[in-house]
DRENDO-1510 file (C-alpha; in Angstrom, 1 decimal, always signed):
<recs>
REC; n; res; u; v; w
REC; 1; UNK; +16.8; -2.0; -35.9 .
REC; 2; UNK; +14.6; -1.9; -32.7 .
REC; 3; UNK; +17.2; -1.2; -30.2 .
REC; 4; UNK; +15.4; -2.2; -27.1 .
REC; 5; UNK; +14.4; -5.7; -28.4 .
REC; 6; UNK; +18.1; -6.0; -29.7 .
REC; 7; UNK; +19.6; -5.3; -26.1 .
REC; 8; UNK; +17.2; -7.9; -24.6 .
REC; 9; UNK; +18.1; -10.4; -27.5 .
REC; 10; UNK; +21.9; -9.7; -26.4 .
REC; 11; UNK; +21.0; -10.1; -22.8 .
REC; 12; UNK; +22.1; -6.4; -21.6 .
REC; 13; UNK; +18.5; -6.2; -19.5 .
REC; 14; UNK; +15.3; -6.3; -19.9 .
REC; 15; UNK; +12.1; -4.6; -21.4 .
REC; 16; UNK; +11.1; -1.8; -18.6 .
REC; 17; UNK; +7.4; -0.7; -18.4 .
REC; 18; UNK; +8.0; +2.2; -20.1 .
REC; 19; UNK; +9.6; +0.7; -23.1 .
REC; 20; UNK; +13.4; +1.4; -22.1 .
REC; 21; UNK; +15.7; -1.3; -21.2 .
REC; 22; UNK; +16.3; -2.0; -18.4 .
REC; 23; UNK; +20.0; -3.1; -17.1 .
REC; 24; UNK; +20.9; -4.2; -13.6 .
REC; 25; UNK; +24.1; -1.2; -13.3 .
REC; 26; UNK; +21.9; +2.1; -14.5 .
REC; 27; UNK; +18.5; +1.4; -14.6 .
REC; 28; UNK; +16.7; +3.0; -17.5 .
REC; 29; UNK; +19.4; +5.5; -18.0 .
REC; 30; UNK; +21.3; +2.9; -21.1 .
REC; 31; UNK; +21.7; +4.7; -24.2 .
REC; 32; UNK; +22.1; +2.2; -27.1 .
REC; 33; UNK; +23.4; +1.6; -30.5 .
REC; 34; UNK; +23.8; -0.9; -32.5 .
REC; 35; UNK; +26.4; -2.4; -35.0 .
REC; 36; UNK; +25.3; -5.4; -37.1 .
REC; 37; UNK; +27.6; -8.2; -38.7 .
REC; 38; UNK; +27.7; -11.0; -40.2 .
REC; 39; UNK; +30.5; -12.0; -37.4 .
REC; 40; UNK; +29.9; -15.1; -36.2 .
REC; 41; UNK; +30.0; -14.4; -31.9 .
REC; 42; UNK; +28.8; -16.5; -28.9 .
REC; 43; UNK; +25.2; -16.0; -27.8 .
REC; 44; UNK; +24.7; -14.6; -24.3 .
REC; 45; UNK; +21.7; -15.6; -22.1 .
REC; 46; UNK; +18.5; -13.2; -21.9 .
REC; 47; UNK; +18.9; -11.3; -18.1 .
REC; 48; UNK; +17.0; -12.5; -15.3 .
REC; 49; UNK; +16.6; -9.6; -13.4 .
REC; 50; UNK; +12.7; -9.9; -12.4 .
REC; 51; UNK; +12.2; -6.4; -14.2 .
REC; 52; UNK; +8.6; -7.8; -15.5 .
REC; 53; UNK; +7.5; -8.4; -12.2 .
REC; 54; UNK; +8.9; -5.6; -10.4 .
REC; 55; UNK; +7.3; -3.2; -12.8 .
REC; 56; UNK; +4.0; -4.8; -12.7 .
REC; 57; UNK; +4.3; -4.1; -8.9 .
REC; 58; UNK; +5.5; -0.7; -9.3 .
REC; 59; UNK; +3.8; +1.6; -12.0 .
REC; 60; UNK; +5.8; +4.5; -11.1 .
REC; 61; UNK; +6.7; +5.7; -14.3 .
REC; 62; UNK; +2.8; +5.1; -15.6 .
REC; 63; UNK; +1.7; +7.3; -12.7 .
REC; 64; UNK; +4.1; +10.2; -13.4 .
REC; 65; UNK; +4.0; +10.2; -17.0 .
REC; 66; UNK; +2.6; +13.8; -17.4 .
REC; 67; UNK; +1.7; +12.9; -21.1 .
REC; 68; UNK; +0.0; +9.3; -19.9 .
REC; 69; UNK; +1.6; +7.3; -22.8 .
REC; 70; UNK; +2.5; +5.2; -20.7 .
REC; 71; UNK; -0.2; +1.8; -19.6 .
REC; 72; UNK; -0.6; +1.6; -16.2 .
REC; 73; UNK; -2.6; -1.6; -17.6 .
REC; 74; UNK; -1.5; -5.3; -18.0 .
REC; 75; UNK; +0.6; -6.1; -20.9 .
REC; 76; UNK; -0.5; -6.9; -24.9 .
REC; 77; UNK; +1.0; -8.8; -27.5 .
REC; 78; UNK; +1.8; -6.5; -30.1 .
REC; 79; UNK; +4.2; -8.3; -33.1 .
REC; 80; UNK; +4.6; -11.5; -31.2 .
REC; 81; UNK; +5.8; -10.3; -28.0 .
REC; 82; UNK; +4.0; -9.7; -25.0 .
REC; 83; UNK; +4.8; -6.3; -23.5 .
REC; 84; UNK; +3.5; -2.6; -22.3 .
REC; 85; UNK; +3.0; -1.2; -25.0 .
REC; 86; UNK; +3.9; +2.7; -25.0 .
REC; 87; UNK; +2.2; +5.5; -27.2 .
REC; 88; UNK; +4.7; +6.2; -28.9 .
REC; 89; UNK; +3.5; +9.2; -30.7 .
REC; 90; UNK; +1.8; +10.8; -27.6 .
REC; 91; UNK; +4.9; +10.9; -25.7 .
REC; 92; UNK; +6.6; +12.3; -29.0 .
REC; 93; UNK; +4.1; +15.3; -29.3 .
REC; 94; UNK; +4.1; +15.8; -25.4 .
REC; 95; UNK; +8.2; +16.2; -26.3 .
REC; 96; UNK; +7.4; +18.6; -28.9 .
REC; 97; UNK; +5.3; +20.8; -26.9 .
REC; 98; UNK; +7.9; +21.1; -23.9 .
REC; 99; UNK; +10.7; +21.4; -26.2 .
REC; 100; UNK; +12.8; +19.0; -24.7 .
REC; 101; UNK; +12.6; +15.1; -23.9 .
REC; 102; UNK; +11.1; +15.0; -20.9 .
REC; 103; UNK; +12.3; +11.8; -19.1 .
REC; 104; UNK; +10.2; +11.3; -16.0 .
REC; 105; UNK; +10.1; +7.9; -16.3 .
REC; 106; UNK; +13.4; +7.6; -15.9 .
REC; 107; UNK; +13.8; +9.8; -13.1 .
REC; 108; UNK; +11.0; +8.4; -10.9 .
REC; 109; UNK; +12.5; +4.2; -12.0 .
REC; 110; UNK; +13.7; +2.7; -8.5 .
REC; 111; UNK; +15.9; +0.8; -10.6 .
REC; 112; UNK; +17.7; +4.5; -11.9 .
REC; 113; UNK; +19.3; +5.4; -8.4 .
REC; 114; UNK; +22.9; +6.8; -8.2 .
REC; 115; UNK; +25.1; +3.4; -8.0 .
REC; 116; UNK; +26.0; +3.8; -4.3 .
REC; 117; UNK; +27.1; +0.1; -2.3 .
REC; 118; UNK; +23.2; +0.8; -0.6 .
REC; 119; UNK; +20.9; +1.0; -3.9 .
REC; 120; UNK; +23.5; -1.7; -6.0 .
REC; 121; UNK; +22.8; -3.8; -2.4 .
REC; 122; UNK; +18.7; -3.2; -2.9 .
REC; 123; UNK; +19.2; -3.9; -6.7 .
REC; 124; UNK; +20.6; -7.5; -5.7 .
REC; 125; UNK; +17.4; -8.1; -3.5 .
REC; 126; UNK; +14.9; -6.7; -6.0 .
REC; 127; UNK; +16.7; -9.7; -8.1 .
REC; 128; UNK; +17.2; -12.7; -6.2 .
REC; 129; UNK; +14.1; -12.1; -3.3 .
REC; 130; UNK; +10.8; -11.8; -5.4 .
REC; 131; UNK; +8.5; -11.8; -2.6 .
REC; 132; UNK; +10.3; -8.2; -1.8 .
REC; 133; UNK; +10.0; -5.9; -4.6 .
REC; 134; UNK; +6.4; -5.1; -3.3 .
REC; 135; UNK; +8.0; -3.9; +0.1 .
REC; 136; UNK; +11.2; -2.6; -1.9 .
REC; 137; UNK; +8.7; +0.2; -4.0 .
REC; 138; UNK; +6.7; +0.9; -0.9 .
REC; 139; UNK; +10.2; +1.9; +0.5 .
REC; 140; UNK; +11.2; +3.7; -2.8 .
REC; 141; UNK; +8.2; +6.0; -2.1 .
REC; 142; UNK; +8.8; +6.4; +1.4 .
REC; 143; UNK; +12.3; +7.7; +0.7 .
REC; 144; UNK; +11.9; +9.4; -2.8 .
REC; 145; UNK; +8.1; +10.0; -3.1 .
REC; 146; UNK; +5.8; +8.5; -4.9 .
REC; 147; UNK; +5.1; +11.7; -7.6 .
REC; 148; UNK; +7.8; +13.0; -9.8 .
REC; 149; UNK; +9.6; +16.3; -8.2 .
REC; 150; UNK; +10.5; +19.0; -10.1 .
REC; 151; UNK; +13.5; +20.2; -9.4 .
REC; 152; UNK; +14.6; +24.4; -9.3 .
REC; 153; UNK; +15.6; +25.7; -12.9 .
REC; 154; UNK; +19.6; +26.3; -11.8 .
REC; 155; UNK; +20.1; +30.3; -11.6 .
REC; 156; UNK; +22.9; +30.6; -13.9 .
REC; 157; UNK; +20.2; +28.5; -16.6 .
REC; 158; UNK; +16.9; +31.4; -16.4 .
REC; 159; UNK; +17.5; +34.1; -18.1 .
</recs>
């Protein structure tokens, strides 16, 4: 099962740029799984959260992607379904070489800001204003930078 492409089907968010859903209350930071059944249940709407749009306008996570697996591009139908399609395998080796899953492109997503009343309040714009989200990244890189920052290594983590 295809996780992300099961989460849109069951409305949950949307496909993000880099290939994560993307839901209105945490951004890229969903972790899925999936149970299948034969249950019969009532069928939620797809979200309508303007992600596609917003994304197209932002490119944030393209542009810090250190292992550039990410398209900074226009989408491509790939199985059907028009969408940015990630290298998969580059951003697995880049993984393999750190030692660790990287996740910039999480980090640097507007829409994966701590859930204070001020970005849940900018989330609801990005939604239901379209002509905004241009101005909405420009202030996303005004106040958190445009470039992914590396934080300090905690002391009590070097060795």
């Amino acid at each position: 099962v295809i996780m992300p492409a099961v989460a849109v089907d069951a409305g949950l968010g949307e496909l993000s740029r880099a290939g994560y859903l993307l839901s209105k209350g945490v951004g890229l930071n969903t972790r899925l799984a999936v149970v299948t059944t034969d249950l019969p249940m009532p069928v939620d709407p797809p979200a309508r959260l303007g992600v596609q749009d917003f994304c197209a306008k932002c490119r944030k996570c393209a542009e810090c992607c250190p292992a550039d697996c990410i398209p900074t591009g226009g989408k491509i139908r790939v199985r059907g379904v028009e969408k940015w399609k990630i290298d998969e395998e580059q951003c697995l080796l880049y993984w393999g070489r750190i030692g660790v899953a990287c996740t910039i492109c999480q980090v640097v997503c507007p829409w994966s800001k701590p859930r204070s009343w001020w970005h849940r309040a900018i989330a609801e714009i990005a939604i239901r204003v379209p002509w905004s989200r241009r101005f909405l990244v420009w202030a996303d890189d005004l106040v958190y930078g445009r470039r992914h920052r590396r934080r300090a290594t905690p002391a009590w983590l070097q060795r």
